[in-house]
VMD Tcl script that builds the backbone (N, CA, C; Angstrom):
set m [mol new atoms 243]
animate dup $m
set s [atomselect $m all]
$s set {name element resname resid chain x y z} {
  {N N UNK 1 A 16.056 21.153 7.327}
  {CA C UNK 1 A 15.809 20.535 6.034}
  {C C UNK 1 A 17.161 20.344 5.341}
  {N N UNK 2 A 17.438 19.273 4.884}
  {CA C UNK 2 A 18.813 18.871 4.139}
  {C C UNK 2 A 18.045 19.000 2.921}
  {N N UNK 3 A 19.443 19.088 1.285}
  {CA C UNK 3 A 19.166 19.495 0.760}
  {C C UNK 3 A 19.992 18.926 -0.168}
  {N N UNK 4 A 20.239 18.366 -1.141}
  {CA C UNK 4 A 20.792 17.337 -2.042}
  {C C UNK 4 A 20.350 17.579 -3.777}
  {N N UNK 5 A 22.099 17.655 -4.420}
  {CA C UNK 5 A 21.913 17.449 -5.818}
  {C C UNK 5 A 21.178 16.289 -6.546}
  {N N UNK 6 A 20.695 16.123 -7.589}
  {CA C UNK 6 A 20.446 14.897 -8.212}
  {C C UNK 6 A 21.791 14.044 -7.576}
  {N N UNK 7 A 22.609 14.140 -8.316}
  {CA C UNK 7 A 24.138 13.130 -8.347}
  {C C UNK 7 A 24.511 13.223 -6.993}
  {N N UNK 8 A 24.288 13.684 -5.564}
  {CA C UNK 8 A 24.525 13.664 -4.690}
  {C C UNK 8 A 23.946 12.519 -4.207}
  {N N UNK 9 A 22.234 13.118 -4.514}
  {CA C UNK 9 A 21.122 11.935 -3.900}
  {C C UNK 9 A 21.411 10.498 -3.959}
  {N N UNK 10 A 22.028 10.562 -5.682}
  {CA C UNK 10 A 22.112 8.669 -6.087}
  {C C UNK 10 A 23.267 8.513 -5.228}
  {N N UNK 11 A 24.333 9.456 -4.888}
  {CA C UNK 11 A 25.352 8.527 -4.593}
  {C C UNK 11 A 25.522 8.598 -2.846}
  {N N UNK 12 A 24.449 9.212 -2.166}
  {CA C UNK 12 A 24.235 8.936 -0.841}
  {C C UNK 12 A 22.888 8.441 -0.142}
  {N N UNK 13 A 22.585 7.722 -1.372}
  {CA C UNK 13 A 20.588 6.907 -0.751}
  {C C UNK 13 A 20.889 6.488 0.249}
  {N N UNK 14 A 22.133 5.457 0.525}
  {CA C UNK 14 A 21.953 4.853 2.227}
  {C C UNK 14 A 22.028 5.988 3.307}
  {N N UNK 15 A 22.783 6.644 3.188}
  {CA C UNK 15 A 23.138 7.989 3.625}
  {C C UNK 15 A 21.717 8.476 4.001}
  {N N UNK 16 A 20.751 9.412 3.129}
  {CA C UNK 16 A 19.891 9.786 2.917}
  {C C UNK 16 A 18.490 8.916 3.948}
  {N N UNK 17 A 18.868 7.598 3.447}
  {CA C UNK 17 A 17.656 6.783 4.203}
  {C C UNK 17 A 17.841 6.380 5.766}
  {N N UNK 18 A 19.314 6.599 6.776}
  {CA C UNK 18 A 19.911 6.705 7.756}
  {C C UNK 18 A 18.856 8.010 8.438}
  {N N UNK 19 A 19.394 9.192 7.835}
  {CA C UNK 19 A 18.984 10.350 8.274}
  {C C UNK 19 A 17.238 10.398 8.169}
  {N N UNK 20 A 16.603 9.763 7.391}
  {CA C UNK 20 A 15.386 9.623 7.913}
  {C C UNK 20 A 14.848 8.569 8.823}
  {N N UNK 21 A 15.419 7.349 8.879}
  {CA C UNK 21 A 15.125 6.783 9.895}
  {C C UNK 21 A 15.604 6.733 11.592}
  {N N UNK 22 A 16.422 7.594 11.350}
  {CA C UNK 22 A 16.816 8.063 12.772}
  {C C UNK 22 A 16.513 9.642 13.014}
  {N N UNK 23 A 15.471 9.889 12.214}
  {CA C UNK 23 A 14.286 11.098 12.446}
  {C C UNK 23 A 15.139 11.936 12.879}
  {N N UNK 24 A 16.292 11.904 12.082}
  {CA C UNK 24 A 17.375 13.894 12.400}
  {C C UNK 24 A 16.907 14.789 10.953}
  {N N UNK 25 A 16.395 14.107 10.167}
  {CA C UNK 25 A 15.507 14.698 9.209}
  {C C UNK 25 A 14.207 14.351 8.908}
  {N N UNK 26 A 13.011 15.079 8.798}
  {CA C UNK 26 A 11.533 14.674 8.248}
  {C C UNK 26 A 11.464 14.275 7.053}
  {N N UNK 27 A 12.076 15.340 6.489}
  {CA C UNK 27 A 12.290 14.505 4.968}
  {C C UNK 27 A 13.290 15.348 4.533}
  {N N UNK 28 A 13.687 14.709 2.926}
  {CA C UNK 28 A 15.141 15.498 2.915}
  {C C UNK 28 A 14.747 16.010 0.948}
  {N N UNK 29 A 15.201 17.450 0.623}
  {CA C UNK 29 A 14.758 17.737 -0.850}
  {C C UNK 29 A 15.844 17.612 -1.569}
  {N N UNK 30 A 15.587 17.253 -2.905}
  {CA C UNK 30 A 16.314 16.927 -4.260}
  {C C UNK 30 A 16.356 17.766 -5.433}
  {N N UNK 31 A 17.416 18.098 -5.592}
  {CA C UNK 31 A 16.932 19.503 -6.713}
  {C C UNK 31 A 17.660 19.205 -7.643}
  {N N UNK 32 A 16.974 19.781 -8.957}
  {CA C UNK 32 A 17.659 19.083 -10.589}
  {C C UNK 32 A 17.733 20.927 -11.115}
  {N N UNK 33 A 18.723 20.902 -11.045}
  {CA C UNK 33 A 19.554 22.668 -12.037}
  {C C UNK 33 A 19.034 23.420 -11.341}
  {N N UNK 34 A 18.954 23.359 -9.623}
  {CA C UNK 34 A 18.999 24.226 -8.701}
  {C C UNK 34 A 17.667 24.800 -8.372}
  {N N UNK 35 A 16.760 23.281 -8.954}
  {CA C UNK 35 A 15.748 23.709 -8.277}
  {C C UNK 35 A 15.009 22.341 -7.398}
  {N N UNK 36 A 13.899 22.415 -6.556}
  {CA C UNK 36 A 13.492 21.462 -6.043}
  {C C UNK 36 A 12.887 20.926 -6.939}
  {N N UNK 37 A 13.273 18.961 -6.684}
  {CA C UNK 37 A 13.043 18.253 -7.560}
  {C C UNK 37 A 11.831 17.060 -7.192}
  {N N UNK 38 A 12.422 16.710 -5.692}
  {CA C UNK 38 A 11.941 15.380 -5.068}
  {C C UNK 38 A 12.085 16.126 -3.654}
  {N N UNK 39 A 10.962 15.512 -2.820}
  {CA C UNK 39 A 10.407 15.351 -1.583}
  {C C UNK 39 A 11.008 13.463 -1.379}
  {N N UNK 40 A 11.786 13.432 -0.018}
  {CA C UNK 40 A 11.833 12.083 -0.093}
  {C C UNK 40 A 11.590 11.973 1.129}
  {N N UNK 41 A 10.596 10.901 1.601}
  {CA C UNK 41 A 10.457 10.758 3.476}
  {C C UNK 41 A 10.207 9.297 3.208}
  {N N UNK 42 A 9.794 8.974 4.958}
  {CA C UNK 42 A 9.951 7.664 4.756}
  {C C UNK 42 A 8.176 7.264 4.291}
  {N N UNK 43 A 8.681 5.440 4.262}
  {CA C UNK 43 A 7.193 4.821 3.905}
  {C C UNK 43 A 6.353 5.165 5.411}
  {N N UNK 44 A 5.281 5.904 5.253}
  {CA C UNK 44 A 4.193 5.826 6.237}
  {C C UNK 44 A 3.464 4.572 6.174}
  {N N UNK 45 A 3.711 3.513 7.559}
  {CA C UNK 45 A 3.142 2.087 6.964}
  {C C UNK 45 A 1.625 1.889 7.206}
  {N N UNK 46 A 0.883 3.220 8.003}
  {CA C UNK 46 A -0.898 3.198 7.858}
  {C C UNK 46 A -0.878 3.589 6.331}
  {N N UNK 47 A -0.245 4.487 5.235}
  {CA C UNK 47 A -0.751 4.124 4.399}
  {C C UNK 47 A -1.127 2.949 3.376}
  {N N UNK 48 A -0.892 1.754 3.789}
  {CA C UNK 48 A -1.134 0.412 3.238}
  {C C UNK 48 A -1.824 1.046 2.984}
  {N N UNK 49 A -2.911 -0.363 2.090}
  {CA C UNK 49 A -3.882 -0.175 1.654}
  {C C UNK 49 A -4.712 -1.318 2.652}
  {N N UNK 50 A -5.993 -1.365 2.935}
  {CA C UNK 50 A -6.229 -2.079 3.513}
  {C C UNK 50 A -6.888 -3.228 3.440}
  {N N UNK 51 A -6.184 -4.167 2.238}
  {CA C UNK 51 A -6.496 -5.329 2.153}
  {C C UNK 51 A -6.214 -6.273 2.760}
  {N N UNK 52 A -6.817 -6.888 2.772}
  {CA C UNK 52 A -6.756 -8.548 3.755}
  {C C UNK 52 A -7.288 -7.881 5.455}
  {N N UNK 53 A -7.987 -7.304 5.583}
  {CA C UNK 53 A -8.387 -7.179 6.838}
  {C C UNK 53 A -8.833 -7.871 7.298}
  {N N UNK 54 A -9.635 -8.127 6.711}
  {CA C UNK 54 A -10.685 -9.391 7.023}
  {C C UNK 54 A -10.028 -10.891 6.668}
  {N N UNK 55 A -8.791 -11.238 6.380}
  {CA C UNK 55 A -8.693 -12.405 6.116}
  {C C UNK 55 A -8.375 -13.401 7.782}
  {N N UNK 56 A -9.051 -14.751 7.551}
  {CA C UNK 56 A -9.236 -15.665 8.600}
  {C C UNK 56 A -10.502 -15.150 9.587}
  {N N UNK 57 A -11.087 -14.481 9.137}
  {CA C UNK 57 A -12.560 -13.626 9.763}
  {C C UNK 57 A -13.748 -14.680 9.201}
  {N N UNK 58 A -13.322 -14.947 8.282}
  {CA C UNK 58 A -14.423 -15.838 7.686}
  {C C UNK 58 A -14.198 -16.781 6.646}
  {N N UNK 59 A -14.827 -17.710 6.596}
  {CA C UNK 59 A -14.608 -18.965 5.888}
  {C C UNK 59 A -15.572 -19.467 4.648}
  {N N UNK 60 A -15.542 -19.217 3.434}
  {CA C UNK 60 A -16.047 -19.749 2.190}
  {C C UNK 60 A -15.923 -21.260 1.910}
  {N N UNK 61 A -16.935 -22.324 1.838}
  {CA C UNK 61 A -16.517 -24.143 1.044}
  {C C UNK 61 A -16.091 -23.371 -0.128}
  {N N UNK 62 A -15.635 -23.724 -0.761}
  {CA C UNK 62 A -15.484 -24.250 -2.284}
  {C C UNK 62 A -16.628 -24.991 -3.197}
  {N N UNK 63 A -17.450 -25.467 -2.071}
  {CA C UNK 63 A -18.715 -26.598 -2.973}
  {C C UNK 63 A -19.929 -25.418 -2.844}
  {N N UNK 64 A -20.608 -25.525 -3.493}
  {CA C UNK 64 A -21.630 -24.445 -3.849}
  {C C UNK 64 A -23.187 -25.382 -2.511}
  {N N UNK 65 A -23.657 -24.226 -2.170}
  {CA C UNK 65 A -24.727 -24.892 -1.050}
  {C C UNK 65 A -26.300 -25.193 -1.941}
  {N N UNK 66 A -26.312 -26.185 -2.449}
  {CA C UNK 66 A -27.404 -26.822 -3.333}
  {C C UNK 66 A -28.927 -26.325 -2.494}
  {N N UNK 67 A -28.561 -26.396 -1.082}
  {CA C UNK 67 A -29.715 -26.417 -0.559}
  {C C UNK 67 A -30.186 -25.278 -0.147}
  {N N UNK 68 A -29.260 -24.103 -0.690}
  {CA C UNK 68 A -30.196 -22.506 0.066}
  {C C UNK 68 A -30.820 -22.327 -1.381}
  {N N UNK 69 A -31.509 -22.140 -1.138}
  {CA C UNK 69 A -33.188 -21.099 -1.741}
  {C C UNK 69 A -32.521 -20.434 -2.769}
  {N N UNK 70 A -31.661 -19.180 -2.692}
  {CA C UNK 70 A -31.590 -18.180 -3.257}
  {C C UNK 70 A -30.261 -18.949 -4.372}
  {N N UNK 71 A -29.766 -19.428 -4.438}
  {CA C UNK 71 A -28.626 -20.410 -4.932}
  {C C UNK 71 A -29.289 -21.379 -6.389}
  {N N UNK 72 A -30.428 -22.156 -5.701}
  {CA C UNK 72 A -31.162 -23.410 -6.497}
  {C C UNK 72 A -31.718 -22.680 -7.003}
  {N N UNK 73 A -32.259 -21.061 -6.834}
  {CA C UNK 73 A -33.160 -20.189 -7.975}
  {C C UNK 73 A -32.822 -20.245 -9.090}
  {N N UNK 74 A -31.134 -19.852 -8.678}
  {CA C UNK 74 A -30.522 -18.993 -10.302}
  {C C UNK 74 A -30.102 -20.256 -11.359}
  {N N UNK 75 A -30.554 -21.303 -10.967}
  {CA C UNK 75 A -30.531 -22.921 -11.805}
  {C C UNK 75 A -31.892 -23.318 -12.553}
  {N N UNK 76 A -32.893 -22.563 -11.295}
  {CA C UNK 76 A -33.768 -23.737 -11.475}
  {C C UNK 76 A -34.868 -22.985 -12.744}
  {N N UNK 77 A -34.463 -21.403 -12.577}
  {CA C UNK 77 A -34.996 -20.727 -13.070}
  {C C UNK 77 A -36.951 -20.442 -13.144}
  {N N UNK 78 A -37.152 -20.666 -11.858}
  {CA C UNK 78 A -38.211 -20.129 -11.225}
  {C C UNK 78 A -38.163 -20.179 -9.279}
  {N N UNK 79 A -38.901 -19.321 -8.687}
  {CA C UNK 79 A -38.841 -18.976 -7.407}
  {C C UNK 79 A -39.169 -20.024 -6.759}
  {N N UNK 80 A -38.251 -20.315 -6.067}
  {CA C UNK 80 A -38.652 -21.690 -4.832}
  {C C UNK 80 A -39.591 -21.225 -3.896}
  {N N UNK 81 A -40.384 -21.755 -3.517}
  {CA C UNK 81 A -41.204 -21.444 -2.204}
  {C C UNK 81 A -40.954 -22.300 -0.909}
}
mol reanalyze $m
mol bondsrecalc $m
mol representation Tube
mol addrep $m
């Protein structure tokens, strides 16, 4: 575990972000008046979030479908049969 002042941290981030991406550190701590301050590791990229999964999966018109049932109800304001 490496171990870094505030004023150290700012003035070795590239430094800092080297040593985690060439995984000679897991993560590296930050301490403010000698104590731990910050946990810093890298971005875990499964934590996205998982939007757009589904995008190009499926396809919406833009024009509204006049002719389904459940659609011409909420207009016509009684139940189509």
């Amino acid at each position: 575990m490496t171990m870094y002042t505030m004023h150290e941290a700012k003035t070795n981030l590239s430094k800092i972000g080297k040593i985690l991406v060439n995984k000679e550190e897991e993560y590296v701590i930050v301490s403010n008046n000698g104590k731990p301050y910050l946990k810093i590791t890298l971005y875990d990229k499964s934590d996205k979030p998982a939007i757009g999964i589904l995008k190009g999966k499926y396809s919406f018109s833009d024009e509204p479908d006049w002719f389904n049932d459940d659609f011409s109800e909420l207009f016509a304001g009684e139940e189509v049969i």
